[in-house]
Structure formats: structure tokens, C-alpha cells
C-alpha positions in Angstrom: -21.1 20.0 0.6 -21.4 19.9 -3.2 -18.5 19.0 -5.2 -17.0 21.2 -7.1 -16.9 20.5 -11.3 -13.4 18.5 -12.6 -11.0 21.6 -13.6 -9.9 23.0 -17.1 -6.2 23.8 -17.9 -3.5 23.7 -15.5 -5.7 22.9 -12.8 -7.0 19.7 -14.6 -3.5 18.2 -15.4 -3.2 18.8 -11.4 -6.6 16.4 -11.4 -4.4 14.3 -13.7 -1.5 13.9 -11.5 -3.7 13.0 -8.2 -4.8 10.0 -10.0 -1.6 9.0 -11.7 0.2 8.9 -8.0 -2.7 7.7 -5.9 -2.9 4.7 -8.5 1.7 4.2 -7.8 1.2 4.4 -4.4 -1.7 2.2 -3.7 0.2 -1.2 -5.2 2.6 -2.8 -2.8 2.8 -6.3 -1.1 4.3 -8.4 1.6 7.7 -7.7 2.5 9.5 -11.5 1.2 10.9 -14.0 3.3 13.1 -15.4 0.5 14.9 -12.5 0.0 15.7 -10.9 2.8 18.3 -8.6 3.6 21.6 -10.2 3.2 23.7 -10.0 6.6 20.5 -8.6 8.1 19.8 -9.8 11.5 16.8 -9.1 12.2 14.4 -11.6 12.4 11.3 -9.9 11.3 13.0 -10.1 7.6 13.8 -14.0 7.9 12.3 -17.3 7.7 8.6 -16.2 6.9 6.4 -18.2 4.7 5.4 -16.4 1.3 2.1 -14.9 0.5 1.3 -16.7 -2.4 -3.1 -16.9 -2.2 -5.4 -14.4 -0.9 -8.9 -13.8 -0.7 -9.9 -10.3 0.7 -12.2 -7.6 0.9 -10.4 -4.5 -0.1 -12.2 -1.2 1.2 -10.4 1.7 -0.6 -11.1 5.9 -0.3 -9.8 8.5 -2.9 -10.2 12.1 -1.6 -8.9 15.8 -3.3 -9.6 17.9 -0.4 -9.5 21.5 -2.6 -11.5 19.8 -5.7 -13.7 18.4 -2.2 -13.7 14.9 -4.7 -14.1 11.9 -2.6 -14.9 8.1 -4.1 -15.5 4.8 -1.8 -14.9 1.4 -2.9 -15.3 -2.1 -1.7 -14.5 -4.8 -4.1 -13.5 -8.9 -3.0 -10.0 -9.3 -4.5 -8.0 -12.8 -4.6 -4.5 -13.7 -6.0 -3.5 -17.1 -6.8 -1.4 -19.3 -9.5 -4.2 -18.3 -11.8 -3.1 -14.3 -11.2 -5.0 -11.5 -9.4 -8.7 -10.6 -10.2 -11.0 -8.6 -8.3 -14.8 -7.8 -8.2 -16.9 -4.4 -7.1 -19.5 -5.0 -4.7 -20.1 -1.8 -3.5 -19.0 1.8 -4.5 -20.3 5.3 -3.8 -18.7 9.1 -4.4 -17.6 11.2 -7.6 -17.6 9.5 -10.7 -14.4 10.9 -11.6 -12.2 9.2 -8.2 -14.3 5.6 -8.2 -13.1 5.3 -12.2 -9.9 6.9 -12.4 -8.6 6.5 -9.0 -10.0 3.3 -7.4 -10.7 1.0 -10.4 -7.2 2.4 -12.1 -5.6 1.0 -8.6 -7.1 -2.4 -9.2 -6.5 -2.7 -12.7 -3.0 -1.7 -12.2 -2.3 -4.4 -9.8 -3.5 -6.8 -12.2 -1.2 -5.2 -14.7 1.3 -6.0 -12.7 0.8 -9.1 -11.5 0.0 -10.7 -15.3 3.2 -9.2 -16.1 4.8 -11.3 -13.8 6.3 -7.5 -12.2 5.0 -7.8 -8.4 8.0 -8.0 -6.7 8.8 -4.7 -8.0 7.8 -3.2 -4.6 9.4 -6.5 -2.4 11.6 -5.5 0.6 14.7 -6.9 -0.7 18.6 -6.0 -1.7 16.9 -5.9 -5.7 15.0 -3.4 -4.6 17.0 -1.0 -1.2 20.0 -1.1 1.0 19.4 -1.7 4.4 20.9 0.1 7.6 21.4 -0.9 10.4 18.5 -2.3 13.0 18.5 0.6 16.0 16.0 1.0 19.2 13.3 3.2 19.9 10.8 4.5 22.2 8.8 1.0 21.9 10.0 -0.3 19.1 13.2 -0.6 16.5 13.6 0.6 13.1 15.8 -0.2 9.8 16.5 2.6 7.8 15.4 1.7 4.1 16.9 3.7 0.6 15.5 2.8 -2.7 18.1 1.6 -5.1 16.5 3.2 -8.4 13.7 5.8 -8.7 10.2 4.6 -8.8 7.2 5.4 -8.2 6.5 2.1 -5.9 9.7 2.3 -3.8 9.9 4.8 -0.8 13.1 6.7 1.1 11.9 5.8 4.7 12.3 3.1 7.7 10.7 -0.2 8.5 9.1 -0.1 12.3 9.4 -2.9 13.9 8.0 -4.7 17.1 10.0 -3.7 20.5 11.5 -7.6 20.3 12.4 -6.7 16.7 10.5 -10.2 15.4 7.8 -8.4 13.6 7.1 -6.1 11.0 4.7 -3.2 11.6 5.3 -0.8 8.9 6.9 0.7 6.4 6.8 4.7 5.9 8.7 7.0 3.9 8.8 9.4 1.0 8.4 7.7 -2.6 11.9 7.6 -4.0 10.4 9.2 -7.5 7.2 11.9 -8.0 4.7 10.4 -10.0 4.3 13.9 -11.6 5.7 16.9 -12.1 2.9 18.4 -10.3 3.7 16.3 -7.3 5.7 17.9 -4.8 6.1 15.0 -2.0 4.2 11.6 -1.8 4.1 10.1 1.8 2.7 6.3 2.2 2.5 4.4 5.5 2.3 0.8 4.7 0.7 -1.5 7.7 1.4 -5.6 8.3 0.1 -7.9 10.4 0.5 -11.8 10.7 -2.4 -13.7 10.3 -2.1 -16.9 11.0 1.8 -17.4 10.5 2.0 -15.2 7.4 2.9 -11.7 7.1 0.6 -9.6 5.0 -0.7 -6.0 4.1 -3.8 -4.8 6.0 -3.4 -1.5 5.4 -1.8 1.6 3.1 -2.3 5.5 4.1 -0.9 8.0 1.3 -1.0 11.8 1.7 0.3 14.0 -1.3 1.2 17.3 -1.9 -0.2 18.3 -5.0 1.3 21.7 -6.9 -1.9 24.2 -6.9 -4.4 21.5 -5.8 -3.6 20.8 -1.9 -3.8 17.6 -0.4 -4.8 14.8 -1.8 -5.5 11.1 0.7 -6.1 7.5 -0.8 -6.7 5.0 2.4 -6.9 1.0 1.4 -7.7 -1.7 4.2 -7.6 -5.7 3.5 -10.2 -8.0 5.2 -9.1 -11.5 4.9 -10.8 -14.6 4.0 -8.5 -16.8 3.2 -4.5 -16.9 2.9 -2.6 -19.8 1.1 -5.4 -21.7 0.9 -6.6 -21.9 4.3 -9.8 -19.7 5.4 -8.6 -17.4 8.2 -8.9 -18.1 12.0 -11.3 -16.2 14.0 -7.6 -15.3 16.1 -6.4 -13.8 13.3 -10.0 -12.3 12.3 -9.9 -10.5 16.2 -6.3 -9.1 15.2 -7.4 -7.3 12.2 -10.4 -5.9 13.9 -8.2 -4.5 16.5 -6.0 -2.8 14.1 -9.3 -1.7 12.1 -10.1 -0.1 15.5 -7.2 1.2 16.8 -6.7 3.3 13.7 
């Protein structure tokens, strides 16, 4: 199907907005071990060695399903003492979404990193208060509420593992619209451990967009190496089964 030409007026500050919140909501790390929920019990927010080096393959998809706009990305990206610096290997799609959507996500995260500003988006009491862990059908949850309004903090829950010792998710509404054009932003955050350390392998958002419909950015992580150490064909099988099971 062709794609229809970027929009004039109204419409095109809509265009605007898509980018602006599929650039917040695509930045976000690994929940930290360090600061972990005072008084929480749960173990999956205790005791876990920090992420502090990566070297993944980042595989990232834009779409505006009424604008029918869609951009693929795949680009190597690796964090470190030196900072966070990526590069394109492959890419595909509108123009428009590959620039302003996907390469605006990376550059962002580099903004924030240099900036020293990554923990921004951390699991901790800085950041939300904490309810208490409950039970469900398979698993647990703690219910999570942004302390301040931002455009990388969500209103949601943290899924846990039936046993409670693992992270699996975090999902919610984004505490703050990125846009007045923005009527609700929802982001599913995934996390696995590879190899002892918890980290993000994968974000879903979905907005609501005023006038424009739906717009979707998916990212997955492949890694290659964490803290320094290249990644176990173990952990390797547990991020293909997620990759799968999705």
C-alpha cells in the first residue's frame, strides 16, 4: 500500500507529536539493584548486579497506522564508562519515521546518558512509591505511581515471576503526555536475566494520537556482551525464546 504524503496544518503538528512521544517512550533501562524499594520485600527489587556495559543489536519499528508511515531500524548499540554510542547497519521504511522517530530515539538516549540523566527512568523511591507485592493468576504484581510527571515514568504495575524473584515487566500509562495532541501513551517494558543480570529485551508502546489514530513503536535488544563478558549461548536460547513467544 502506498504511503500517504506527511500532513499540512493541524494534521502535521499531530505527525509532530507521534514523534515527540515515540522518541519519550522508547528510552528506559534496568530496573536498579542499588536502589531498591525501601521496606520492599520482594526479592526481584534486591541484591542484583548493575548493568553497567552492553553491547547489543537494537531492532526498532515506528508505525502511524492512519498516515500508513512505517520505518525499520537495526543499529549495534553499546554503553560503557566511555558513554552510549550506537551504529546503523541496516534501515528500511519512510524517510520521515527512520529520521525523526528511530534515529531521534538513539540520539536521545545518548543525550541522556552524556548528561549523566539515565537513571531518570530507574525503578526506585527517586523516582515512584511502591504498593504492596499481591498474587495473581501466575504471577505477582507491585503497583507502581510516578512521583513527578514525566514523560519517561508510567502509572502502572511491575509483573513479576509466580515465586516473586524475577522481574518480567513493567506496564502502565506514562505519568505525563508528551503532547497535547496525545491522549494516552501505553508502554510495556520486558526483562530478562541474562547471565546473572537483569536487563531490557524489549519495549511495546501504543498511543492514542488526537485526529491521527494509533500510532506503535516496538524495540527488541540482542545481546552480545554484558559487563564485559560476551553472552552465554544459555542466555542467547532465553532471548530467542522470548523473541518467539512474542
Amino acid at each position: 500500500m502506498r504511503q500517504q504524503p506527511i500532513p499540512h496544518g493541524a494534521n502535521q503538528r499531530n505527525w509532530v507529536a507521534i514523534f515527540t512521544l515515540l522518541v519519550a517512550v522508547g528510552v528506559g533501562t534496568a530496573p536498579a539493584a542499588k536502589d531498591a524499594p525501601a521496606g520492599n520485600a520482594s526479592p526481584a527489587l534486591q541484591s542484583d548486579p548493575a548493568l553497567q556495559q552492553y553491547r547489543a543489536l537494537r531492532r526498532m519499528h515506528a508505525k502511524s497506522e492512519k498516515f500508513n508511515h512505517e520505518g525499520w531500524m537495526e543499529a549495534w548499540t553499546e554503553l560503557d564508562a566511555r558513554g552510549f554510542r550506537y551504529e546503523i547497519v541496516s534501515e528500511r521504511g519512510s524517510d520521515t519515521v527512520r529520521k525523526k522517530v528511530l534515529r531521534a530515539l538513539l540520539e536521545r538516549e545518548k543525550e541522556l546518558v552524556e548528561k549523566g540523566q539515565p537513571e531518570r527512568s530507574d525503578l526506585t523511591p527517586d523516582n515512584y512509591t511502591f504498593a504492596t507485592e499481591t498474587a495473581g493468576p501466575g504471577c505477582r504484581y507491585i503497583l507502581i505511581k510516578a512521583k513527578r510527571k514525566d514523560v519517561t515514568l508510567v502509572d502502572g504495575r511491575i509483573v513479576l515471576s509466580e515465586d516473586g524473584r524475577e522481574v518480567l515487566r513493567v506496564e502502565g500509562m506514562l505519568s505525563k503526555n508528551p503532547s497535547f495532541w496525545t491522549n494516552s501513551v501505553n508502554v510495556t517494558r520486558h526483562y530478562a536475566r541474562l547471565d546473572g543480570v537483569r536487563v531490557p529485551i524489549a519495549t511495546e508502546s501504543i498511543a492514542k494520537v488526537k485526529l491521527a489514530g494509533l500510532s506503535k513503536l516496538d524495540v527488541e535488544y540482542e545481546y552480545e556482551s554484558i559487563n564485559g563478558r560476551p553472552v552465554s549461548t544459555a542466555a542467547r536460547t532465553v532471548a530467542a525464546n522470548f523473541g518467539s513467544s512474542r
